[in-house]
C-alpha positions as CSV (number, residue, x, y, z in Angstrom):
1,X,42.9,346.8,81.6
2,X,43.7,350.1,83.2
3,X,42.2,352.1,81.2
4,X,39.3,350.3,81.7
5,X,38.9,350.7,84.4
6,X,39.5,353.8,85.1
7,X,37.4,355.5,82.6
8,X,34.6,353.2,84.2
9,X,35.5,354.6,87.7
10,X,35.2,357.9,86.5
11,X,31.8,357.6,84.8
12,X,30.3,355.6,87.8
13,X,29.3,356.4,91.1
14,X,30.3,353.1,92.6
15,X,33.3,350.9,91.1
16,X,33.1,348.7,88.6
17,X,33.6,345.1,88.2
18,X,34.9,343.2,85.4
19,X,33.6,340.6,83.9
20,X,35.6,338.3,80.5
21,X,32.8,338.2,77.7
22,X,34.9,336.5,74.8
23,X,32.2,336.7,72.2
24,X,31.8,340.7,73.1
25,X,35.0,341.7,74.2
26,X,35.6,343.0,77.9
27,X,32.5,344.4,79.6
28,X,32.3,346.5,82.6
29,X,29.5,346.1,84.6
30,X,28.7,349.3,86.4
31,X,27.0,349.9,89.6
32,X,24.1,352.5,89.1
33,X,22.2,354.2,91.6
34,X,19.0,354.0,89.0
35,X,17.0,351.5,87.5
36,X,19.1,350.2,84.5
37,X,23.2,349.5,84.8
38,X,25.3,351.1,82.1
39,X,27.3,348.2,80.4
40,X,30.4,349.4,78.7
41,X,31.5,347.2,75.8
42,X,34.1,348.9,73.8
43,X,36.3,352.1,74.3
44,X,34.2,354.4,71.5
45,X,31.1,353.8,73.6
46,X,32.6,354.7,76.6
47,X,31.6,358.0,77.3
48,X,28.9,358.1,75.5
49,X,27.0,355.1,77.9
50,X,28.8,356.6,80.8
51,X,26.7,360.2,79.9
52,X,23.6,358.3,80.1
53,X,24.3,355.9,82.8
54,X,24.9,359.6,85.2
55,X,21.4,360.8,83.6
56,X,20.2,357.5,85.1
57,X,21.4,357.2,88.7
58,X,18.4,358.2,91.2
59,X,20.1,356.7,94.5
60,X,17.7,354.0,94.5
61,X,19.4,351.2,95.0
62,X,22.1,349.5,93.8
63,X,22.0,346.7,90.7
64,X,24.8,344.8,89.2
65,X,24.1,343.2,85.3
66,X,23.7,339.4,85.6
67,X,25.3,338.1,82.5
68,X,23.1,334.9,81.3
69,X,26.6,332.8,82.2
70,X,26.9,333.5,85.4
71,X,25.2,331.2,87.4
72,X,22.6,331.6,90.0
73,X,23.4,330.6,93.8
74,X,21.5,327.3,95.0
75,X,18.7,328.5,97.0
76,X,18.0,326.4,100.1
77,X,14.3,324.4,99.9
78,X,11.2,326.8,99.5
79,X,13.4,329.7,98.5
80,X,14.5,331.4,95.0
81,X,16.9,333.9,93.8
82,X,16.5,337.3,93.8
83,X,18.7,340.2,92.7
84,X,16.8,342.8,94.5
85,X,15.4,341.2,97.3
86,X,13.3,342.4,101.2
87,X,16.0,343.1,103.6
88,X,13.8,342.3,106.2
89,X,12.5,339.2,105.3
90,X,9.4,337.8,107.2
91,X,10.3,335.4,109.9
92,X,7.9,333.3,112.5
93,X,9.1,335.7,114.6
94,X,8.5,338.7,113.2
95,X,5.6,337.6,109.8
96,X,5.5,341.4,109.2
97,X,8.7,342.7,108.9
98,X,8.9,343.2,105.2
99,X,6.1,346.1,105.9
100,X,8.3,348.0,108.3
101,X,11.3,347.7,106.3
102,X,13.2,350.6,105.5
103,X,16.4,349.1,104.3
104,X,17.6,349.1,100.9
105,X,16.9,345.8,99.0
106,X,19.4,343.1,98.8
107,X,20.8,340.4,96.5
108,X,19.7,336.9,98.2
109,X,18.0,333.6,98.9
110,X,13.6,334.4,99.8
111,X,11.6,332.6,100.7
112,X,8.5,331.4,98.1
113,X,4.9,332.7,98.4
114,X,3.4,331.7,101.7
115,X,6.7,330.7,103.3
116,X,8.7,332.3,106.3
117,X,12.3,331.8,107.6
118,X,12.4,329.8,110.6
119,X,16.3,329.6,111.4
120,X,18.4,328.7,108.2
121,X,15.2,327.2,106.9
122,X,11.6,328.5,104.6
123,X,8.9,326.8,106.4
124,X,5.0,327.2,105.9
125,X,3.3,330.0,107.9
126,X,0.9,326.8,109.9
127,X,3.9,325.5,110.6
128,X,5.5,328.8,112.7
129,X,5.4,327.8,116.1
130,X,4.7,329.8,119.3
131,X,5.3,332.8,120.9
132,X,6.1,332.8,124.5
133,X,4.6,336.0,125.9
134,X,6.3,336.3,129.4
135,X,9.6,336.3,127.6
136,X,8.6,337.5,123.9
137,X,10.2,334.7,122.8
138,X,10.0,332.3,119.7
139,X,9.4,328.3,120.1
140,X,9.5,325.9,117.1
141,X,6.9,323.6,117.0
142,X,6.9,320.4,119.3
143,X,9.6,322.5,121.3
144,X,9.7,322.6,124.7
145,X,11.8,324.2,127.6
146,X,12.1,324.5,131.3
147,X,10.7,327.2,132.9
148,X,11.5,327.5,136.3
149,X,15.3,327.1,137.7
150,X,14.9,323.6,139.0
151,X,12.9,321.8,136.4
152,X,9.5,321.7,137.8
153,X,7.3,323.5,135.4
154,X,8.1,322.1,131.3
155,X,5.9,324.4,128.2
156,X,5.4,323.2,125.2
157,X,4.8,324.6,122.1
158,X,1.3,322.8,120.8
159,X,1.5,323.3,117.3
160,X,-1.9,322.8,116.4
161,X,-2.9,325.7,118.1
162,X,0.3,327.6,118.7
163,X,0.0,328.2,122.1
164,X,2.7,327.2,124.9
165,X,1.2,325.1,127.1
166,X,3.2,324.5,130.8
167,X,2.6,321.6,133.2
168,X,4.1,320.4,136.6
169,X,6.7,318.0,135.6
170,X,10.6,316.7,136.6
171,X,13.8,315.4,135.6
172,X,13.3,311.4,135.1
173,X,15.3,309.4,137.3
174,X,16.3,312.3,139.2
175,X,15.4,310.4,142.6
176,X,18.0,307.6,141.4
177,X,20.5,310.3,141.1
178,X,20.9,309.5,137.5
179,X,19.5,313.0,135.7
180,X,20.0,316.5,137.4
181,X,18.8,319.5,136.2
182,X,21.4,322.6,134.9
183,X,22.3,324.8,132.6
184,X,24.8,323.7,129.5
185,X,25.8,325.9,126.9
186,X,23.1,328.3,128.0
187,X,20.3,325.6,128.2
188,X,18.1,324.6,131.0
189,X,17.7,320.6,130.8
190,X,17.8,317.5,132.6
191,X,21.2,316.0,131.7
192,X,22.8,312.8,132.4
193,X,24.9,312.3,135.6
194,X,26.7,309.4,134.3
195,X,27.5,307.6,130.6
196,X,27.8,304.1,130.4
197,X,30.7,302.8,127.9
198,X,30.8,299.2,125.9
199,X,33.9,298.8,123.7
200,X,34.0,295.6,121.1
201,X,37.6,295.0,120.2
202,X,39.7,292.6,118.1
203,X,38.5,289.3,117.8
204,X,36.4,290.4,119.3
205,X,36.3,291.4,122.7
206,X,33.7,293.1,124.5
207,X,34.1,295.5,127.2
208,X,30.6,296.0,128.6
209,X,28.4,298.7,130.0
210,X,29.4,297.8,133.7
211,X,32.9,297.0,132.9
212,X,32.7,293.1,132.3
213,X,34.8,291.8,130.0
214,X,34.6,288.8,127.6
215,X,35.4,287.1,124.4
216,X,32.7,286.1,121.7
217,X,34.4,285.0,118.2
218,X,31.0,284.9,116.9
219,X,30.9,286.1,112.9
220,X,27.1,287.0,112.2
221,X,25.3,290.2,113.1
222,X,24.5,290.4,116.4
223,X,22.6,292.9,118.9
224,X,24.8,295.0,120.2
225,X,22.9,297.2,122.8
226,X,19.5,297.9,122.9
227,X,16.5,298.9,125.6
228,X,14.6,295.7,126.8
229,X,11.3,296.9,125.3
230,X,12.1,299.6,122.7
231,X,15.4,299.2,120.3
232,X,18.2,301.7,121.0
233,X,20.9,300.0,118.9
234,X,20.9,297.4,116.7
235,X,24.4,298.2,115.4
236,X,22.5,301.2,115.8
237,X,18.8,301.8,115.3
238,X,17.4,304.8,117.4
239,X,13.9,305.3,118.2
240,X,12.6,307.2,114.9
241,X,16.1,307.2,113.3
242,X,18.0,304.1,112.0
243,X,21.3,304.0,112.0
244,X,23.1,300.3,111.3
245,X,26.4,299.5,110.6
246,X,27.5,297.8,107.8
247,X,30.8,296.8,106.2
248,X,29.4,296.4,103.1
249,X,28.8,300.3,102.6
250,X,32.6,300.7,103.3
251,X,33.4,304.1,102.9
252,X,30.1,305.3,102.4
253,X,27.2,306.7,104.2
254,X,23.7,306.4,103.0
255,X,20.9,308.8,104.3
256,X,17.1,307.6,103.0
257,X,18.9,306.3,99.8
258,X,21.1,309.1,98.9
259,X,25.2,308.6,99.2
260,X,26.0,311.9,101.4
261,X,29.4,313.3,102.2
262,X,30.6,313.7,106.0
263,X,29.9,315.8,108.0
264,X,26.5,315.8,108.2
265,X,23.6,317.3,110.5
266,X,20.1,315.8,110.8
267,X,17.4,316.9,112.0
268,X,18.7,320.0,113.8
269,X,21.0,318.2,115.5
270,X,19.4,315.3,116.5
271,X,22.1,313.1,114.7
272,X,25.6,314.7,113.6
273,X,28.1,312.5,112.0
274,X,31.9,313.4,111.6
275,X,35.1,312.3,111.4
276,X,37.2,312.8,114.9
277,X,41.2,311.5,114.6
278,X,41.0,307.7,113.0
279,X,37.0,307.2,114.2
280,X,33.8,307.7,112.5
281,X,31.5,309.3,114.9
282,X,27.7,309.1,115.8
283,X,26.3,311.5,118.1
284,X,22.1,312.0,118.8
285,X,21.0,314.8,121.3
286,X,19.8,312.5,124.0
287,X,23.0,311.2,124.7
288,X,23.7,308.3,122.7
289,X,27.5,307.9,120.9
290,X,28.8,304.9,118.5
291,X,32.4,304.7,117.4
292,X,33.9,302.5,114.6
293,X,37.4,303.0,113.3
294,X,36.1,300.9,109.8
295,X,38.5,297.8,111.2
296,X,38.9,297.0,114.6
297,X,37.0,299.1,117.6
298,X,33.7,300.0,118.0
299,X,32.4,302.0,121.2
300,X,28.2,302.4,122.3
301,X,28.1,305.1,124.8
302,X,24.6,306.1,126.7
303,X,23.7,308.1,129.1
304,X,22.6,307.3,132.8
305,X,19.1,307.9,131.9
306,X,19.6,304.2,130.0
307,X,20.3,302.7,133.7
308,X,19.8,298.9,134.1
309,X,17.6,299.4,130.8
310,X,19.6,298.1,128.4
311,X,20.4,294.0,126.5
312,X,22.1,292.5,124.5
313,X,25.9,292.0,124.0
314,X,26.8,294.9,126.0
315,X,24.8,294.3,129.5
316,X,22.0,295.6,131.4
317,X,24.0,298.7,132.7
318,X,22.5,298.2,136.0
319,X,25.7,299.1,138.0
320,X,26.4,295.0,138.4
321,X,28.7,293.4,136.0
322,X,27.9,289.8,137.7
323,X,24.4,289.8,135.8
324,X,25.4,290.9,132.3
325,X,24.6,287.4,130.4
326,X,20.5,288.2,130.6
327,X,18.9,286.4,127.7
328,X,16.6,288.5,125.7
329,X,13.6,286.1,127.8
330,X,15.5,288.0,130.9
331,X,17.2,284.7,132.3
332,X,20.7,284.9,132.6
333,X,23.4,282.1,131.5
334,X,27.0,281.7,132.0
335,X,27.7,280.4,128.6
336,X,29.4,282.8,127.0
337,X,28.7,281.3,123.4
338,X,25.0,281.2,124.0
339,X,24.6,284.5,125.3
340,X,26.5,285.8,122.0
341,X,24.2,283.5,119.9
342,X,20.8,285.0,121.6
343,X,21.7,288.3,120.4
344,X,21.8,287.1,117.2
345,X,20.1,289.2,114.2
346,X,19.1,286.9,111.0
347,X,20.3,288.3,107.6
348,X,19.2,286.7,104.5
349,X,22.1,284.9,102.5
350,X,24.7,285.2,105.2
351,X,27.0,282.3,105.6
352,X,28.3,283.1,109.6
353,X,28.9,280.8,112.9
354,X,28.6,281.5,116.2
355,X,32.4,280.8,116.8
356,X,34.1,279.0,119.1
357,X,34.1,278.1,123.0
358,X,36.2,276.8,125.9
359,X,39.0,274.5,124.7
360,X,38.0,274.9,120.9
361,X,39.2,278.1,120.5
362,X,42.5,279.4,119.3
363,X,45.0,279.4,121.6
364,X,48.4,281.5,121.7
365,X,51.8,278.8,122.3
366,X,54.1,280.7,125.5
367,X,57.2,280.8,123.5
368,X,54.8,283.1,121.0
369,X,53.7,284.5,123.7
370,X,56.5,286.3,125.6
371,X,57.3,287.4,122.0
372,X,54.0,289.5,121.8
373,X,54.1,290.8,125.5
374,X,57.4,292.6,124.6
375,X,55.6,294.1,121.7
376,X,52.3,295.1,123.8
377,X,54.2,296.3,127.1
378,X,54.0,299.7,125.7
379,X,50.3,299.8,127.1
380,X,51.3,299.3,130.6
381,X,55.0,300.8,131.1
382,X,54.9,303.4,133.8
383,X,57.8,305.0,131.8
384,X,55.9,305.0,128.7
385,X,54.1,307.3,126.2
386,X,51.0,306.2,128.1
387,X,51.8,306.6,131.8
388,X,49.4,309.4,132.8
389,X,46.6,307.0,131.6
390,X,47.7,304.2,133.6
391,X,45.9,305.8,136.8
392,X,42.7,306.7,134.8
393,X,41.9,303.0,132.8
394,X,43.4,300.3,134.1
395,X,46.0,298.8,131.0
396,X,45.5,295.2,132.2
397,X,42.9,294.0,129.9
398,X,44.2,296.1,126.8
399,X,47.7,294.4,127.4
400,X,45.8,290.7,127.5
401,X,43.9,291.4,124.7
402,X,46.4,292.6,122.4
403,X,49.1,289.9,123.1
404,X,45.9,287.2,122.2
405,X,45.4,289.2,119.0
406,X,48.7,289.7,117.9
407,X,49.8,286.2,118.6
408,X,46.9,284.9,116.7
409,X,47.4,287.1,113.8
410,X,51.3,285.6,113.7
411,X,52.6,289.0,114.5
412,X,50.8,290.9,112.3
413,X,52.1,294.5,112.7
414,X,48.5,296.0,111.8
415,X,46.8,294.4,114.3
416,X,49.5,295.6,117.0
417,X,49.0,299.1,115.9
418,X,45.3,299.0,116.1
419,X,45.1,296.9,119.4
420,X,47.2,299.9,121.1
421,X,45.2,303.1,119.6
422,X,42.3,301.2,121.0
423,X,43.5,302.4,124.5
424,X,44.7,305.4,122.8
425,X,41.1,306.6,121.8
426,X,39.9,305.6,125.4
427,X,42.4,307.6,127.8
428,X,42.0,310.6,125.1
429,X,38.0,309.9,125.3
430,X,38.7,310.7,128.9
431,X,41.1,313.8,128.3
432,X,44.2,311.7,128.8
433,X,47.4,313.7,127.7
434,X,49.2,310.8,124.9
435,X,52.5,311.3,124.2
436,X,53.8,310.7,120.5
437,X,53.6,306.6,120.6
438,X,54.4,306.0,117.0
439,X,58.0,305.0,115.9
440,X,58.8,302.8,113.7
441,X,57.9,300.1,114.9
442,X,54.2,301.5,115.5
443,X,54.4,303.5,112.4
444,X,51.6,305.1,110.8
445,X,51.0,306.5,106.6
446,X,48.7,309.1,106.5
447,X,46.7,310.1,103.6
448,X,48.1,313.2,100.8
449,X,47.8,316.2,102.1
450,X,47.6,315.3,105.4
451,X,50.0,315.0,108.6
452,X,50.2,313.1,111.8
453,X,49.2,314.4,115.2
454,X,48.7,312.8,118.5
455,X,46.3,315.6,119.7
456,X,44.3,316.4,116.9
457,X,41.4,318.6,117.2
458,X,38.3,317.9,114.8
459,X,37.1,321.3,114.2
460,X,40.6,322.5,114.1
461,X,40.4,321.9,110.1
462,X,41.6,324.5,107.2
463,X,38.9,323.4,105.7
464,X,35.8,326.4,106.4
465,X,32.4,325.4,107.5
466,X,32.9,322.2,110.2
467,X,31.8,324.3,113.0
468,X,28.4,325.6,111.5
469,X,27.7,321.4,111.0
470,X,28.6,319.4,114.0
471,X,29.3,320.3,117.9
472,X,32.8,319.9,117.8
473,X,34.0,317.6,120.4
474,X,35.5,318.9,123.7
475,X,38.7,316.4,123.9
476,X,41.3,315.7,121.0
477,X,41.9,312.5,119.5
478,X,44.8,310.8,117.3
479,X,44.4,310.8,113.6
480,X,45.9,313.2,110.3
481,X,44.3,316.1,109.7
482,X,44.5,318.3,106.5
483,X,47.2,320.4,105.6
484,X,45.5,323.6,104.3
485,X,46.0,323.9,100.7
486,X,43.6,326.0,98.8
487,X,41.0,324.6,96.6
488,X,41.7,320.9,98.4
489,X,38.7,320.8,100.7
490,X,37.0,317.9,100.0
491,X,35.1,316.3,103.0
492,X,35.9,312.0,102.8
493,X,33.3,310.3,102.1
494,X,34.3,307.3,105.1
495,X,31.5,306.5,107.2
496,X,30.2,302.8,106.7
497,X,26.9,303.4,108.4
498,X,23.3,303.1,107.1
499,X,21.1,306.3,108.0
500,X,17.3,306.2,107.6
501,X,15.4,308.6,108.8
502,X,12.0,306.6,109.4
C-alpha cells in the first residue's frame, strides 16, 4: 500500500486517493490538472500512465474519477449532481453571477434549468422575490419587515410584481399593552408581552390560561384551546397547518402522509418539532407552543396577542379566571361536567363518556391519604430538591393533584413520578434551577446509550446537525440525552402528533 502510494505521489501533481476495486485490483485515482485523470491499475503501468497523465495536466481544474460504485450525493429538489460545477451559482440575489465568475469549478448540488438558489433551496426565477433598493437587500416572496424603528411603516414584498410595497401600519394590540415592538435575534417585530399557559394533567386536571384550575375525567376528544371564530387548537390545528394529537400514532409523526423522523422544520420555520428532556415539542413562529410527554402532561402556550380570544377547555385568557366556563354559544355555566362536554369533538367509532361529577366521582379514603401526602411532600418541602421553585409557582395544587392521583392509582409508583416531573418541567419552563430529585424511590431507566440529567440541554447532543433544524430552546429541561458514540445517531422517531400541511 506504500508503494502505492508513493509512486502515485510522485507522478501526480496533487495526492492521490485510494479507492478498493476487487474485480481490478487497487486503483489510484489521481488528481490531474487536465482534462482526463490518470488511473493507475497495476504496478507495470505505473509509470507508464503516470508519463502521460504529466503530458496531460494544463492547470485547469481539478477532476477526481467517479468509479460507477460510488454513489452520487442526494441532491436537494430542483437540483442534480455535478462533478465540475459554477462556483458562483445564480441566486435571486445575484441571477447573474455565474457570468462574472472567475473561480475554478466545483464538485456540488445546481440547480436545474431555469431554477435559482433562494437560501438552501432551487426555486423558479417568477418565484425570486424583491429587491429592496434603499438597503440592496433581498426579500422572499410574501415577506415583509419593519421599516422604521418603532413599527410604523411595514413593506411587503408583492410577488406578482416583485416590487416592495410599504404602508403606515402598527403593532396589534399595542394600545392594550399586549405586543411591543423590538429587536430579537436581530429582527425588528412586534412581539408578545405576555404568554398565557394551560397545563392538562393526570386524570386529568386542567390548569387554565388565567390560572383556574379544575378536574374533568371526561374520556373522548375534546377542544382543548382554540380562537372563538378561527381554530387555533384542536389538540392542535393552526390556521393553515394541522397539527392533532393522537395516541393512536404513538411514537410516530406523520407529515401529509409520510412517517418523518424528529426533528423536523416546516415551512422555514413556521413549525419545528423536537424532542426537549422527556417532552415532545411543538413550536410555530407566531407564538404558539404544545407539550405532551406521550402519558401524562400536556401544556398549550400562546402569546398575549391571543388575549381574551380564546375557548374551550383552557378559558378565554381574558385576565379573569372567574369566567373561564364560556360555552362555545358564549354563555358561561358552572357545571364543570357540561362545560367539559361542550368542548366535545365527535370521532367516528369511539366508545368514550363524559366522566363523572360531584359525589360520583372517585374519591381517595384519609387513611390512603396521609399515605400519599408523605410520598408527594417532595413538591412542597422548603428543604427540598425543589425549594427555589417554591417562590416562582405555587406547589399547592401540584401537591393536591398528585396525592388524588396516586391514591387513585393504589400507589402506583409511575403515576408518582410523572405527577412530580410535571412541576419539574414547569419551574424549569420558567428557568428554575432543579436539583437531582430522583432516588430510588423516584427512580428513573433511561434508554441504551443514554444517561440521566436534571439540566439537560436539547441542542447540547453528540449527535451533528440539531442546530441547523430547530431554535434550540433557551432553558434546560430533565430527560436522557445521548452518549456520543460514533455511528449511533439515530433521531427517535417519538412524537404522537398528526401534521398536515393544508
Amino acid at each position: 500500500m506504500s508503494a502505492w502510494g508513493k509512486a502515485c505521489a510522485t507522478s501526480c501533481a496533487t495526492p492521490c486517493r485510494f479507492t478498493p476495486m476487487p474485480a481490478r485490483g487497487p486503483v489510484f485515482a489521481c488528481s490531474t490538472g487536465g482534462r482526463s485523470p490518470a488511473v493507475v491499475s497495476d504496478s507495470s503501468s505505473l509509470q507508464r500512465t503516470a508519463t502521460m497523465s504529466e503530458r496531460l495536466m494544463e492547470a485547469m481544474v481539478t477532476t477526481f474519477v467517479l468509479f460507477p460504485f460510488v454513489a452520487l450525493p442526494k441532491c436537494p429538489k430542483n437540483s442534480h449532481f455535478e462533478q465540475c460545477g459554477v462556483a458562483c451559482p445564480a441566486t435571486c440575489e445575484d441571477p447573474g453571477a455565474p457570468s462574472k465568475c472567475r473561480a475554478p469549478c466545483v464538485e456540488g448540488c445546481t440547480c436545474d434549468k431555469g431554477f435559482v438558489r433562494r437560501g438552501n433551496q432551487c426555486v423558479p426565477e417568477s418565484q425570486c422575490g424583491c429587491l429592496y433598493k434603499p438597503t440592496g437587500s433581498y426579500l422572499a416572496p410574501g415577506k415583509s419587515f419593519w421599516a422604521d424603528e418603532n413599527c410604523r411603516t411595514k413593506c411587503t414584498c408583492d410577488s406578482g410584481d416583485g416590487e416592495v410595497k410599504c404602508k403606515a401600519s402598527e403593532c396589534p394590540y399595542e394600545d392594550a399593552r399586549l405586543t411591543q415592538c423590538k429587536v430579537v435575534k436581530g429582527i425588528r417585530g412586534c412581539y408578545p408581552v405576555k404568554y398565557g399557559k394551560c397545563s392538562i394533567l393526570g386524570d386529568p386536571h386542567y390548569y387554565t390560561f388565567d390560572n383556574r384550575t379544575y378536574n374533568f375525567q371526561g374520556t373522548c376528544t375534546y377542544t382543548a384551546a382554540k380562537t372563538c371564530h378561527t381554530l387555533v387548537l384542536r389538540r392542535n390545528q393552526i390556521g393553515k397547518i394541522m397539527v392533532s394529537i393522537s395516541t393512536m400514532l404513538f411514537k410516530k409523526l406523520i407529515v401529509d402522509g409520510v412517517l418523518t423522523n424528529l426533528p423536523l422544520n416546516l415551512n422555514d420555520g413556521q413549525i419545528q418539532a423536537y424532542q426537549d428532556g422527556m417532552q415532545d415539542v411543538i413550536i410555530t413562529d407566531f407564538g404558539l407552543k404544545v407539550t405532551y410527554d406521550l402519558v401524562y402532561y400536556v401544556t398549550v402556550t400562546v402569546p398575549s396577542s391571543y388575549h381574551g380570544k380564546t375557548c374551550g377547555l383552557c378559558g378565554n385568557f381574558n385576565g379573569n379566571k372567574d369566567d373561564d366556563f364560556q360555552l362555545p354559544d358564549g354563555k358561561e355555566t358552572n357545571d364543570i361536567k357540561d362545560f367539559g362536554a361542550a368542548w366535545k369533538v365527535g370521532v367516528e367509532g369511539v366508545v368514550c363518556d363524559d366522566g363523572c361529577s360531584g359525589d360520583l366521582c372517585p374519591k381517595c379514603d384519609e387513611k390512603k391519604k396521609r399515605i400519599f401526602e408523605s410520598d408527594c411532600s417532595i413538591i412542597r418541602n422548603p428543604s427540598g430538591p425543589f425549594a427555589a421553585c417554591l417562590n416562582v409557582i405555587d406547589p399547592e395544587p401540584y401537591f393536591r393533584d398528585c396525592v388524588y392521583d396516586v391514591c387513585v392509582g393504589e400507589g402506583d409508583r409511575d403515576m408518582l413520578c410523572h405527577s412530580i416531573a410535571s412541576y419539574v418541567s414547569d419551574c424549569q419552563d420558567f428557568g428554575v434551577p432543579i436539583k437531582n430529585w430522583r432516588t430510588p424511590t423516584f427512580s428513573l431507566t433511561c434508554p441504551a446509550h443514554s444517561h440521566y440529567q436534571v439540566c439537560a440541554e436539547t441542542c447540547n447532543t453528540p449527535c451533528p446537525g440539531l442546530t441547523s433544524v430547530v431554535s434550540c430552546p433557551p432553558t434546560c429541561a430533565e430527560g436522557c440525552p445521548l452518549i456520543s458514540q460514533p455511528g449511533k445517531c439515530k433521531v427517535k422517531i417519538s412524537f404522537p402528533l398528526r401534521t398536515n400541511i393544508i
